[in-house]
PADOBA-557653 format. One record per residue (C-alpha): residue in three letters; x, y negated, z negated. Coordinates in steps of 0.02 Angstrom, whole numbers, plus 50000, padded with zeros to 5 digits. Layout:
AlaXYZ/...
# end
This chain:
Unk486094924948827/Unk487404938648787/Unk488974937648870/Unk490804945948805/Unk492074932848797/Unk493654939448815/Unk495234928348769/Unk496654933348911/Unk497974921748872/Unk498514908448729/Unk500034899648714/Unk500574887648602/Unk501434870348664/Unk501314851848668/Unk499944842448683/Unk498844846648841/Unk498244836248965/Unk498154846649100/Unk499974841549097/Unk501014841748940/Unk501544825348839/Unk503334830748869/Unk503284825449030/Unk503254844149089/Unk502354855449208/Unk502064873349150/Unk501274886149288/Unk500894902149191/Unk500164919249272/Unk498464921849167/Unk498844940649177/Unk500214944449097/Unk500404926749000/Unk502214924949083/Unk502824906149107/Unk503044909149310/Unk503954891049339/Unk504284874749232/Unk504434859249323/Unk505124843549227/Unk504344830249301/Unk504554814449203/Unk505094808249012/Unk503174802648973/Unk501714809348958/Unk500854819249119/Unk498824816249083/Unk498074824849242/Unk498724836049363/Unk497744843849518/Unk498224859449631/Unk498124856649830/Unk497804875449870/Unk497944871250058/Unk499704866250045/Unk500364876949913/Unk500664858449811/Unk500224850749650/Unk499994833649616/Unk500084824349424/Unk499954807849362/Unk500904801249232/Unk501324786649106/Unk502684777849206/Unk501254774249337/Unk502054785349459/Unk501154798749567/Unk502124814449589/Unk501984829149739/Unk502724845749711/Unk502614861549821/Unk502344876249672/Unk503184887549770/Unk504744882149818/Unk504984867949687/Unk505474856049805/Unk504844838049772/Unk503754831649913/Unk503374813449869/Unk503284801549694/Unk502484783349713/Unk501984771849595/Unk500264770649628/Unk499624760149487/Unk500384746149372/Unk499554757249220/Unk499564774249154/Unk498684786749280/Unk497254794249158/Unk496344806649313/Unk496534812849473/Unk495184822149593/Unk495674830049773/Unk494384831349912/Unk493814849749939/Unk494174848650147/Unk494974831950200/Unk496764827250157/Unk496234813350023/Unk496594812249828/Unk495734799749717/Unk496724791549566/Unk496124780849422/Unk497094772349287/Unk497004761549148/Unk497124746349272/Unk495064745849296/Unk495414753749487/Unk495164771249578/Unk496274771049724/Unk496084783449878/Unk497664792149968/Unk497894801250125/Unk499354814650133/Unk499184815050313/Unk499664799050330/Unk501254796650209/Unk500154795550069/Unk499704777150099/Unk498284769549980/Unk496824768050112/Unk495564761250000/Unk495294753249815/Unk493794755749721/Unk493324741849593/Unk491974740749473/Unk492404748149322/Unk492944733949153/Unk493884748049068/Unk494854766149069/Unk494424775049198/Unk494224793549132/Unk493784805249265/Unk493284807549426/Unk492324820949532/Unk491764823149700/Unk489984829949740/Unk490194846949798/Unk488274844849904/Unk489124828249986/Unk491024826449976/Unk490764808850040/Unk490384804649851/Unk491044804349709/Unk490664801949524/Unk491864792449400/Unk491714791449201/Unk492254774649107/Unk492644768248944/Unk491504753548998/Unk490144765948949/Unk489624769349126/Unk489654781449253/Unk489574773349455/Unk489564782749605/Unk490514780049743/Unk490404782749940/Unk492074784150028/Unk492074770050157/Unk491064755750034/Unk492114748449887/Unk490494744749792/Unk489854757749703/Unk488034766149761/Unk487474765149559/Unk487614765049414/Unk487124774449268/Unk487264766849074/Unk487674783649022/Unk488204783348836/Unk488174770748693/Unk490124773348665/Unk491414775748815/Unk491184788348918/Unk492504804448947/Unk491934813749068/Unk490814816249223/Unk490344835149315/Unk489214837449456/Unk488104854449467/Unk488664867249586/Unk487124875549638/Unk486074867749779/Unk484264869049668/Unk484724853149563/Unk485624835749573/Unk486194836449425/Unk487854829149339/Unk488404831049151/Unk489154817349044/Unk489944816548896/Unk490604803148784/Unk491184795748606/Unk489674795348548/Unk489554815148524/Unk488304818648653/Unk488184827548815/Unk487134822548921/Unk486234829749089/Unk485754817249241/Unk484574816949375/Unk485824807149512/Unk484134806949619/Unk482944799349516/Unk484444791249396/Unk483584800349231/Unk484294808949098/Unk483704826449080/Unk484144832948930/Unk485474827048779/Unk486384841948695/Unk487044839248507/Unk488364848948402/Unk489814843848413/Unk490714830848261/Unk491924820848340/Unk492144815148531/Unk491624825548659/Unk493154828948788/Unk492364839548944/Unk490794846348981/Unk490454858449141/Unk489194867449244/Unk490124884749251/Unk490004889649455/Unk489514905449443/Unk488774907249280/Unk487134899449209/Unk488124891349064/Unk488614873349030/Unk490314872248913/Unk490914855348834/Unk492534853448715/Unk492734839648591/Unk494134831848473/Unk493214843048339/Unk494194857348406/Unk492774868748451/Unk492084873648629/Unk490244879648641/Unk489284886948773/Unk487574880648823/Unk486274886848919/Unk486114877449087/Unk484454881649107/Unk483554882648930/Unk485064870948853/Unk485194881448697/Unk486654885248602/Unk487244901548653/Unk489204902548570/Unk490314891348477/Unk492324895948505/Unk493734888848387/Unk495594894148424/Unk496424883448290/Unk497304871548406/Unk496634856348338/Unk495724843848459/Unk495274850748641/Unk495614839148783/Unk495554847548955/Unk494644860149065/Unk495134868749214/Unk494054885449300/Unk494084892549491/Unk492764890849598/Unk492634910349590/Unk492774922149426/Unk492434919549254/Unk493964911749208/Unk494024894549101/Unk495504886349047/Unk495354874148896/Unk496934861648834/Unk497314858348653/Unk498254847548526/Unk499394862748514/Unk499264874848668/Unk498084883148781/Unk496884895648810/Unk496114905448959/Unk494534918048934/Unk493384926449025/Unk491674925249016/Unk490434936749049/Unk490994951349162/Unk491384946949351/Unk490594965449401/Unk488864958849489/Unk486904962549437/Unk486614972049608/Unk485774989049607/Unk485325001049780/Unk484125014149789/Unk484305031949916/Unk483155022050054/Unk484665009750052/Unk483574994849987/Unk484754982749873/Unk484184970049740/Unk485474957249661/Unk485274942249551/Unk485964927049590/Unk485724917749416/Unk483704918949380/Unk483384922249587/Unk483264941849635/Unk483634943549824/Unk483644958349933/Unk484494966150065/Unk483834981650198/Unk485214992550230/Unk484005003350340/Unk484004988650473/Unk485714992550507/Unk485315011750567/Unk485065004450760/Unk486884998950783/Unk487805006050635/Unk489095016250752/Unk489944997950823/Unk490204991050634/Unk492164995850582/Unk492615000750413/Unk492794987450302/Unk491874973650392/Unk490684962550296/Unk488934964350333/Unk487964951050418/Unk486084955450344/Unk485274940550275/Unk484394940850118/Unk482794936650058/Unk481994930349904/Unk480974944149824/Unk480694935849659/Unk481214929649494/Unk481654934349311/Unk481244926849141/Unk483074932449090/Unk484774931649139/Unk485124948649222/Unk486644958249150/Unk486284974149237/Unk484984978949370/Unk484474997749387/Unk483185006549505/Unk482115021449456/Unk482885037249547/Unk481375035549631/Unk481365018749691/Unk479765010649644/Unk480375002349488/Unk481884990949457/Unk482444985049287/Unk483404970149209/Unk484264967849063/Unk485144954349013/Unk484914939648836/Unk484304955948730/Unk482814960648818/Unk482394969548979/Unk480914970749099/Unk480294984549222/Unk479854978049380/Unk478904984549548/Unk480134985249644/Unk479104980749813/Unk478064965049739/Unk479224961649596/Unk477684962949451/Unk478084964349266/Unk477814982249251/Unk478344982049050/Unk479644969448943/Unk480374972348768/Unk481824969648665/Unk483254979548703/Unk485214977548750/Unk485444994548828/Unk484195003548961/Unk484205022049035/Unk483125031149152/Unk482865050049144/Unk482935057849322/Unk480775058149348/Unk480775040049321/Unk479295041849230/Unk480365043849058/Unk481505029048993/Unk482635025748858/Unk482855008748759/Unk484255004348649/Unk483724990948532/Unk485294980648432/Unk485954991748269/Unk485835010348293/Unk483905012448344/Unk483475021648516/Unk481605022148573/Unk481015034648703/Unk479665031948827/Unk478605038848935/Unk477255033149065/Unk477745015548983/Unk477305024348791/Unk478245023548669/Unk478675043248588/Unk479065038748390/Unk480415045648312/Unk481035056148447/Unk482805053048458/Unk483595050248270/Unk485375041948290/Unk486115038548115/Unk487685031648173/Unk488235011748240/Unk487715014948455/Unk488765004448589/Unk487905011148739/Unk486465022848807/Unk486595033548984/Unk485375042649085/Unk485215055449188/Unk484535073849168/Unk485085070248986/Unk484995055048864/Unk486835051448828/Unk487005039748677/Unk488845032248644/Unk489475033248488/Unk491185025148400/Unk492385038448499/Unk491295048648559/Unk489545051948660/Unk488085062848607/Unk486665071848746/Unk484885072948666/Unk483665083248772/Unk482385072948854/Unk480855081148785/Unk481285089148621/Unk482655074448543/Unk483845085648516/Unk485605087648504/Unk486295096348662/Unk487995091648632/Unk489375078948544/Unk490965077048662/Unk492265067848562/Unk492745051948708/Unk492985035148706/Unk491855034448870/Unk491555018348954/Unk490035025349072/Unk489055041149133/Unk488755048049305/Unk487555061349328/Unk487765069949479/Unk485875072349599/Unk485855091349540/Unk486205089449348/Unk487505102549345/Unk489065090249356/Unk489315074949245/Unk490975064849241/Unk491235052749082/Unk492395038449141/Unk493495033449000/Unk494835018248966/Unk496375028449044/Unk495445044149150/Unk493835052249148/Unk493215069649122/Unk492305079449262/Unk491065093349155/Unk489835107149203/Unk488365107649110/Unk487465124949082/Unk485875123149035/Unk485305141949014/Unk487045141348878/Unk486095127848792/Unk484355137048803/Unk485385153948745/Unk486205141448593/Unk484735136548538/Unk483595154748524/Unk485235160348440/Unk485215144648314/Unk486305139848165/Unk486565126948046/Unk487915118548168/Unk486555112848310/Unk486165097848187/Unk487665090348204/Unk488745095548368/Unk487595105148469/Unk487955120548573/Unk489835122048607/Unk489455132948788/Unk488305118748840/Unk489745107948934/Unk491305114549018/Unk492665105849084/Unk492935105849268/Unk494275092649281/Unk495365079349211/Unk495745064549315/Unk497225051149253/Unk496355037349347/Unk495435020949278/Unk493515021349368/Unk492695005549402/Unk490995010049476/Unk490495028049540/Unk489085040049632/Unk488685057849642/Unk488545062649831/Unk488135082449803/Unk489415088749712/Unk490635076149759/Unk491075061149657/Unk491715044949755/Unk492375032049641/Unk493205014549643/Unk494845013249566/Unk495474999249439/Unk497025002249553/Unk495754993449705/Unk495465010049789/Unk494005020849861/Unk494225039349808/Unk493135053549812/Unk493335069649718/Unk493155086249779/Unk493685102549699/Unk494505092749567/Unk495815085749688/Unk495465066749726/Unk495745060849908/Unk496065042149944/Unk494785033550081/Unk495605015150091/Unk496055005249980/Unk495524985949949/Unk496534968749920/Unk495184964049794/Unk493824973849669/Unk492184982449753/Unk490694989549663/Unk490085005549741/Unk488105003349789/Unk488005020949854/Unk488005033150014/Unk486495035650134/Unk486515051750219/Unk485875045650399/Unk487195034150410/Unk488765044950349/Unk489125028350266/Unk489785023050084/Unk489135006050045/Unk490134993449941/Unk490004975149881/Unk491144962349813/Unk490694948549674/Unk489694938649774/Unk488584952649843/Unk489484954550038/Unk489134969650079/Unk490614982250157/Unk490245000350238/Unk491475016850254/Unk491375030050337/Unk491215046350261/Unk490345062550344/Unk489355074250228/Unk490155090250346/Unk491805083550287/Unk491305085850110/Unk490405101250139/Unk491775109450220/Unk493415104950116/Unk492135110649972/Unk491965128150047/Unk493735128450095/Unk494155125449897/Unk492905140249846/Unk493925152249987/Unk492295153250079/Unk493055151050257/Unk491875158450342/Unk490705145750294/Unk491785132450324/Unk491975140250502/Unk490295138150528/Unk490055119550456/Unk491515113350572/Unk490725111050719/Unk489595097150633/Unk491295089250586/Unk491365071550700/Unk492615071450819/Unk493415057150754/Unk493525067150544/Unk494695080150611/Unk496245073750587/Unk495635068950392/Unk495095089250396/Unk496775094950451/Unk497835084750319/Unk496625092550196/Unk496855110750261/Unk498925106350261/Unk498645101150083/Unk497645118050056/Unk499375126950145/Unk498205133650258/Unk499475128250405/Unk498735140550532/Unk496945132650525/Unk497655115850524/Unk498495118350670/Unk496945123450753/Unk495995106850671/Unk497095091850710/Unk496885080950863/Unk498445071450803/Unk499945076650923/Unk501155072750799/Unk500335080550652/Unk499985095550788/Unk501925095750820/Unk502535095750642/Unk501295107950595/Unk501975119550747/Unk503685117850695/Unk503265121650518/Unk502555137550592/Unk504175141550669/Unk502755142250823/Unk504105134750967/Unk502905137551104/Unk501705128151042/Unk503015112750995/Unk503875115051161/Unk502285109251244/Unk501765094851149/Unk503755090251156/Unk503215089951348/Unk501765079451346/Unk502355066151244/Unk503095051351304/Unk504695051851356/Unk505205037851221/Unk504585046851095/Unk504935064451146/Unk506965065351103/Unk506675067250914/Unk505315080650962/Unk506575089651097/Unk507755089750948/Unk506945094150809/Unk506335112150939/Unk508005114150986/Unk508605114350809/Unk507255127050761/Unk507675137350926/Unk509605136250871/Unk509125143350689/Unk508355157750785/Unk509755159550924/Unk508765156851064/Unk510195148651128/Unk509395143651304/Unk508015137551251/Unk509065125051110/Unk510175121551270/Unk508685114851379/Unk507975104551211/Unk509665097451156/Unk509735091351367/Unk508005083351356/Unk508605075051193/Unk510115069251271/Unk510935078051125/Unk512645078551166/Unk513635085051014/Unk512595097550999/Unk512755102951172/Unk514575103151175/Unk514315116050991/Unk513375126551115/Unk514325126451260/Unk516205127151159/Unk515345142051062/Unk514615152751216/Unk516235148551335/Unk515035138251458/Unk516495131651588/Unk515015123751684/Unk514065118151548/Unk515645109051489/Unk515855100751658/Unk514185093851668/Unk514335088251495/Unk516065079551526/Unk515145069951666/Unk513355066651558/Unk514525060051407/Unk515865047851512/Unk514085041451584/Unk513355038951435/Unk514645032151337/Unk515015044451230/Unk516955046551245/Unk517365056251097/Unk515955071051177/Unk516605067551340/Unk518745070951280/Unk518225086751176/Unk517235093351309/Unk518825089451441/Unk519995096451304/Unk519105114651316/Unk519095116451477/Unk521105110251497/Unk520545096951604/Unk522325084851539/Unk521835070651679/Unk520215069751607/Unk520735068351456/Unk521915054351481/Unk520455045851576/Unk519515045751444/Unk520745039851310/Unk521385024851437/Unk519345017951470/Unk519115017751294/Unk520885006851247/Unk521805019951208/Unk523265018551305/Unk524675022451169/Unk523735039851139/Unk523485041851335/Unk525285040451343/Unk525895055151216/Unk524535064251299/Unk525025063751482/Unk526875066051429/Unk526295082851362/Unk524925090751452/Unk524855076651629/Unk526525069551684/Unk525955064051833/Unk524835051951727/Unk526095046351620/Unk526575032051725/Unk524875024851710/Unk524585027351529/Unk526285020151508/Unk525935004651616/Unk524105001751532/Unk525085004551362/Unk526094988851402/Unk525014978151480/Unk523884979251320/Unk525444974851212/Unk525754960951317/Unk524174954451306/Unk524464954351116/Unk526094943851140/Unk527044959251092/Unk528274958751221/Unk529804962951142/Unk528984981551091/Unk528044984051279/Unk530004980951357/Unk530634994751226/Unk529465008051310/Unk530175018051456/Unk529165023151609/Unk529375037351682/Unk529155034051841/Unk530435019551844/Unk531635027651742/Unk531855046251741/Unk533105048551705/Unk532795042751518/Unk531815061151507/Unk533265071851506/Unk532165089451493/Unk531855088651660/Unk530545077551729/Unk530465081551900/Unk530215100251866/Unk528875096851732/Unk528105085851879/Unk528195103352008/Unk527375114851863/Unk526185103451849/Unk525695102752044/Unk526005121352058/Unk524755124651920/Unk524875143551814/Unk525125160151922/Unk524025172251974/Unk524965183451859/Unk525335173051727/Unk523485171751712/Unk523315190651716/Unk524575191751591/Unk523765177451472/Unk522075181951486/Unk521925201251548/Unk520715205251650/Unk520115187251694/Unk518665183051563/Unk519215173951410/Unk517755185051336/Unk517415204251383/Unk515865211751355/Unk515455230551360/Unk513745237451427/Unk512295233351331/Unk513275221451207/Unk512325207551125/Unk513505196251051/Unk515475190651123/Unk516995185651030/Unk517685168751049/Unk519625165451044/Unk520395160350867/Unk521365143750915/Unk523135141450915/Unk523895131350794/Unk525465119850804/Unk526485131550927/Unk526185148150823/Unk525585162750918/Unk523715167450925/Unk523425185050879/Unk522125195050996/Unk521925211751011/Unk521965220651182/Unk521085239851167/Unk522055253751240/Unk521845265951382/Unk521175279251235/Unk520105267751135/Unk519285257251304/Unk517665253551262/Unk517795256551079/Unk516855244350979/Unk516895237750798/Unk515175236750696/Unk514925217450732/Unk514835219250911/Unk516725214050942/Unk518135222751036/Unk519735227950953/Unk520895217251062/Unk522955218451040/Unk523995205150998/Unk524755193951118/Unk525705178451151/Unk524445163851203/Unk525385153151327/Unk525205133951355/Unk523995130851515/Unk524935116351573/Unk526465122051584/Unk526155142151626/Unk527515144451496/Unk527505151551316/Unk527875140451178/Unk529405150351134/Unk530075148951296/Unk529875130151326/Unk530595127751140/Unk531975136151194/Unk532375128751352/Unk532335110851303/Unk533465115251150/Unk534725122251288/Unk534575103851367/Unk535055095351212/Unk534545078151263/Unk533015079351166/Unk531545069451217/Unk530485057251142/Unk529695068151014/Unk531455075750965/Unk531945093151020/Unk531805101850842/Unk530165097150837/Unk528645109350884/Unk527925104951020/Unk525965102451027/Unk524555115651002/Unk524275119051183/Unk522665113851281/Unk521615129351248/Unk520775135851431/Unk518855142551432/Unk518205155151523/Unk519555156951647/Unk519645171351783/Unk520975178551892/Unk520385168752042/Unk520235153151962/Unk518055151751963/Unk517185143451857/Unk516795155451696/Unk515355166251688/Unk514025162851591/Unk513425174451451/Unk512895190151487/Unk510955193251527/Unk510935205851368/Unk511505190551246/Unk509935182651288/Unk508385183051187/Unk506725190551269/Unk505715176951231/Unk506505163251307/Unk506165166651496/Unk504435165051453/Unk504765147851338/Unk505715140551480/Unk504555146051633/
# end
């Protein structure tokens, strides 16, 4: 049997036991080799410890007779006992129910259940030495097997403290005891001082077979559980691999660590630990990728050791649309034969009829309907060319043999170089030290040498495409075969050695690892070493899912629309993936779109969406648009496109939860393209506030601002709500606002300004809230108004009567001319907004004259004159109220050389008092009547 071993970690420590003479714990990630957690657990040695996968715990015996719990993950301790009055030599935990078995060097196994405070439900006795090692029969986990130094082994039923039997196993004391996982044979493996392993019948109490080779003490011995291999370790400090079926001597491994003690493997993978004197070791054996091979009828064959099974994927063509993507497949198997050899690799014919295994240096051609030896030889590599009546054989050394119609064609292909590998396909690809060399089927020629470390060949169904998988990324190549025909008429001394140069041209370079792959037209789909199913198109890879552990691609049937993948053990696993998809996203990547026009209407319903994020890829935005069934994908596309109709009414028919960021995003867009009416009826339906109040400030909206001041103060939004009040000199509102959102101090310099009648309130709010702080002493310092008037010497009362009397009718002619804050001439598509005030300083505007009326500059703006703008409260200028409290001299709370405030500016005000006009109908954009209907 040939099988790579492959060492993955080593490490060099104390003595192993499966715990460490130290008296520590060491959990280490076989990956990377990192120490993930040390756990100190006593001063002596630990000589066995277990893991309780179930409960994320492990449990370890030790030298001061004390049993110890620990959860792995957290570190925590979960229970220590003494559990025997001598050293615990080997522990064994029961694959379902919450019991672990002990023994010890007292002579007794003892049973524990965790379940019940791990209290000692039952004591096995028997034994008149050691006990060594225990294991429960995986067939009946009501048994169990234990090894003595009494030169025994017993078994054991849980329940009966007399053993079932016992077998005199060795002449010398016996180490260790292993039961066989498969279900074909009761077998159990012993090993002992004496040097000898040994192989039971537990039916029929026989020994089957006795293995020699090793020189000293024999430590372990184990049926591998996936593998048909036995491997035992002895104090001679080798481990060898047997085997299990023909009990020959298949390896011998030495790591220089002096004596091996301990083994430890999972029940799945090819993983095997080994303990040493002086560290530890973890390799793989064999490679976990299974024999399993599927032909284009959908008919898989997989070993299973020396059984061949088979599956009918054709069965599933009645009820294939109900299975979901990645759901394991519940076809049973059936028996369809057997093989003289363990099968490495399984291939069919790319016809079908014939089905070959390789595997322990030889291979055999089967029928692959009644399984008959078609042809055998020696050989460690096998190829099929693509009429499956032609086959290549790579023998060990450098010697290829061609065949066909099962003869043998002499001296047709003549490799003079080491060979690691041999590929089929529409060529014979032979791999080379760095690099891989196509020979032509029927003459043996060189075609070409391509310098790459490839690790496997995939031919695609037409010949034209081949991609050569490397370590790091693989190689997509055209292959022109009338440039190799033209090569070769041409000649020259170089077609010896390298071939014709134009015979191969490089499509594509992909950086990703491939695992398994198949040619579906000329589309590759791959598995990843990154766990994911890609296929290639164009030379642009698209993702299909991705996995949580490694598949093995079996292959695509067309009648399905369905990739077919398996894992390890042969569970089968189907995706979806239409042929029209790949047909169309290939004609969309040659520019043939009237092709791909025509293919889409074979496109499932249920692909489009995949379709349009390829087409958005492709920047063909447009067609996308068209494609997608996705609303969202539909709507970002559409804004994309600047197309707002289209986004407008899927911001409609989505749900009103998840519409606002929709009815924003439009009313951004619409803002970019002033189409301010249609960004004013978005920002509403997002309940956009800010940006309502930039609208409304910015077009002079008095009504707008209204409604907004209301909106905001009911939703909360205060700061919306004062700004909005603040443009529209609303000074009670204002105060309003400040006062329900605690801001009485504020309130109060407020209303003394632009409100005196609401200074009283503020001032009494102001108060009460410094009360309520227990600052008493500063509320008493603070006057009110309305109690004490005479404290504002400027004039209170007649503050109070300008504020009732409100601004003249001329006073408003004079401040803002004709009545609109903003004039517009005939025809005039933009307006001028008002530069604010600042800090008592006059605003400059300019008002036209008699001679230049109607006069307008290149923006769009009139040439207005400059004049004074007055405060709106008070219906005086700044000047003049600066003036007249500095006649007063009293002064008032703000000090009467200071400027007063900026006053509160006034929007959209007319001579009558209305509301202000909205913009004209010219400002508005033609399209938005239509966007809004």
């Amino acid at each position: 049997m040939m099988l790579d071993i492959n060492r993955k970690l080593l490490t060099r420590c104390a003595r192993v036991n499966t715990g460490l003479y130290t008296g520590n714990v060491i959990i280490y990630h076989i990956e990377t080799g990192a120490v993930i957690k040390t756990f100190e657990v006593t001063e002596v040695p630990v000589r066995c410890v277990r893991f309780i996968e179930r409960k994320n715990w492990f449990v370890c015996g030790s030298d001061d007779f004390h049993l110890r719990v620990f959860n792995y993950n957290t570190g925590e301790k979960v229970t220590a006992l003494e559990a025997h009055p001598d050293y615990i030599r080997c522990l064994a935990v029961h694959p379902t129910q919450p019991l672990v078995l002990t023994g010890s060097d007292d002579m007794t196994i003892k049973l524990w259940d965790w379940e019940k405070g791990w209290k000692c439900i039952q004591v096995f006795e028997g034994h008149t030495h050691y006990i060594m090692n225990l294991s429960f029969n995986p067939k009946d986990s009501n048994t169990f097997a234990s090894a003595c130094l009494d030169r025994t082994v017993k078994v054991w039923s849980l329940g009966s403290p007399v053993a079932n039997f016992t077998l005199d196993a060795h002449d010398k004391g016996v180490n260790y005891v292993e039961y066989y996982h498969g279900g074909d044979k009761p077998y159990l493996v012993t090993t002992g001082d004496d040097r000898l392993i040994k192989i039971w019948d537990y039916l029929s109490k026989s020994c089957i077979q006795t293995l020699e080779g090793h020189t000293s003490n024999v430590s372990f011995a184990i049926f591998h559980p996936s593998l048909p291999i036995l491997v035992s370790g002895s104090e001679d400090g080798t481990v060898k691999i047997w085997h299990s079926s023909t009990y020959r001597l298949e390896n011998t491994l030495d790591y220089g660590l002096e004596r091996a003690w301990c083994v430890a493997y999972g029940k799945k993978g090819n993983d095997v630990a080994f303990g040493f004197d002086e560290g530890a070791v973890v390799v793989k054996i064999g490679r976990e990728e299974p024999a399993v091979s599927m032909d284009s009828a959908g008919k898989v064959v997989y070993a299973r050791n020396a059984e061949i099974l088979t599956v009918a994927l054709q069965q599933q063509a009645a009820d294939e649309e109900a299975i979901p993507d990645g759901q394991q497949l519940g076809i049973p198997s059936r028996e369809l034969g057997n093989t003289e050899v363990y099968a490495s690799t399984l291939q069919h014919s790319p016809n079908g009829r014939f089905v070959t295994v390789c595997g322990d240096g030889e291979y055999i051609i089967y029928t692959a309907l009644a399984w008959r030896n078609k042809a055998f030889g020696q050989g460690v590599g096998f190829a099929w060319a693509t009429d499956s009546n032609t086959y290549a054989v790579r023998e060990a050394g450098s010697k290829i043999k061609v065949f066909r119609n099962f003869k043998e064609r002499p001296g047709l292909v003549q490799v003079n170089y080491p060979t690691d590998g041999v590929y089929g396909g529409p060529l014979l690809g032979v791999k080379g030290m760095g690099f891989v060399v196509f020979y032509d089927w029927e003459t043996g020629a060189i075609v070409r040498r391509i310098e790459v470390n490839a690790r496997e060949v995939y031919w695609s169904g037409t010949g034209n495409l081949v991609a050569i998988a490397g370590e790091d990324s693989f190689y997509v190549l055209r292959f022109d075969r009338e440039a190799y025909q033209a090569g070769l008429e041409a000649g020259g001394p170089e077609l010896d050695d390298e071939g014709v140069e134009e015979a191969f041209d490089v499509e594509t370079e992909i950086s990703e690892t491939i695992s398994t792959a198949k040619w579906i037209g000329d589309c590759l789909v791959y598995t990843t070493a990154a766990n994911r199913l890609n296929y290639l198109v164009g030379g642009q890879p698209h993702t299909i899912t991705h996995f949580d552990s490694q598949m093995y691609l079996l292959g695509y049937l067309p009648h399905h629309n369905r990739i077919y993948l398996c894992d390890k053990d042969v569970n089968l696993y189907p995706f979806s993936l239409s042929l029209s998809v790949i047909e169309y996203q290939t004609a969309i990547l040659r520019g043939d779109l009237d092709s791909a026009a025509e293919i889409l209407p074979s496109v499932p319903h249920d692909q489009r969406n995949r379709i349009a994020r390829f087409l958005e890829a492709q920047d063909l935005l447009p067609l996308a648009l068209e494609i997608s069934t996705d609303a969202d994908h539909k709507f970002d596309l559409a804004i994309q496109l600047d197309d707002l109709e289209t986004a407008l009414s899927l911001a409609r028919s989505s749900p009103h939860l998840g519409s606002q960021a929709k009815w924003r995003t439009v009313g951004d867009r619409a803002l970019a393209g002033w189409k301010v009416q249609l960004a004013e009826e978005c920002y509403k339906q997002a309940n956009d506030l800010s940006a309502l109040l930039l609208i409304y400030t910015s077009t002079g909206d008095r009504n707008g601002l209204e409604q907004l001041v209301e909106r905001a103060t009911a939703a909360g939004t205060y700061n919306v709500a004062f700004a909005a009040a603040l443009q529209l000199g609303d000074a009670p509102a204002c105060v309003e606002t400040l006062l329900a959102t605690d801001r009485a101090p504020e309130a109060a310099i407020f209303a003394r300004t632009y409100a005196p009648s609401q200074a009283p309130n503020a001032v009494r709010q102001w108060k009460k809230q410094l009360e309520s702080a227990k600052k008493g002493k500063q509320a008493n310092a603070i006057a009110d108004p309305s109690e004490h008037p005479d404290e504002f010497g400027e004039g209170w009362e007649e503050a109070l009567d300008r504020e009732r009397a409100g601004p003249s009718t001329s006073q408003q002619q004079s401040q803002y001319g004709n009545g609109d804050l903003v004039q517009f001439d005939e025809g005039e598509e933009a307006y001028a907004a008002p530069q604010p005030a600042t800090n008592g300083a006059h605003a400059a505007y300019e008002q036209p004259d008699e001679d230049e009326q109607g006069e307008v500059y290149d923006d769009g703006y009139d040439e207005q004159q400059q004049r004074h703008v007055e405060n709106g409260v008070a219906s005086l200028s700044l000047e003049q109220q600066h003036a007249a409290y500095s006649q007063q001299g009293d002064g008032d709370l703000l000090g009467s050389d200071q400027d007063l405030p900026p006053p509160v500016p006034l929007v959209n005000v007319n001579v009558n008092g209305d509301a202000g006009k909205a913009p004209p109908a010219s400002f508005q954009h033609d399209d938005e009547e239509d966007l809004l209907a």
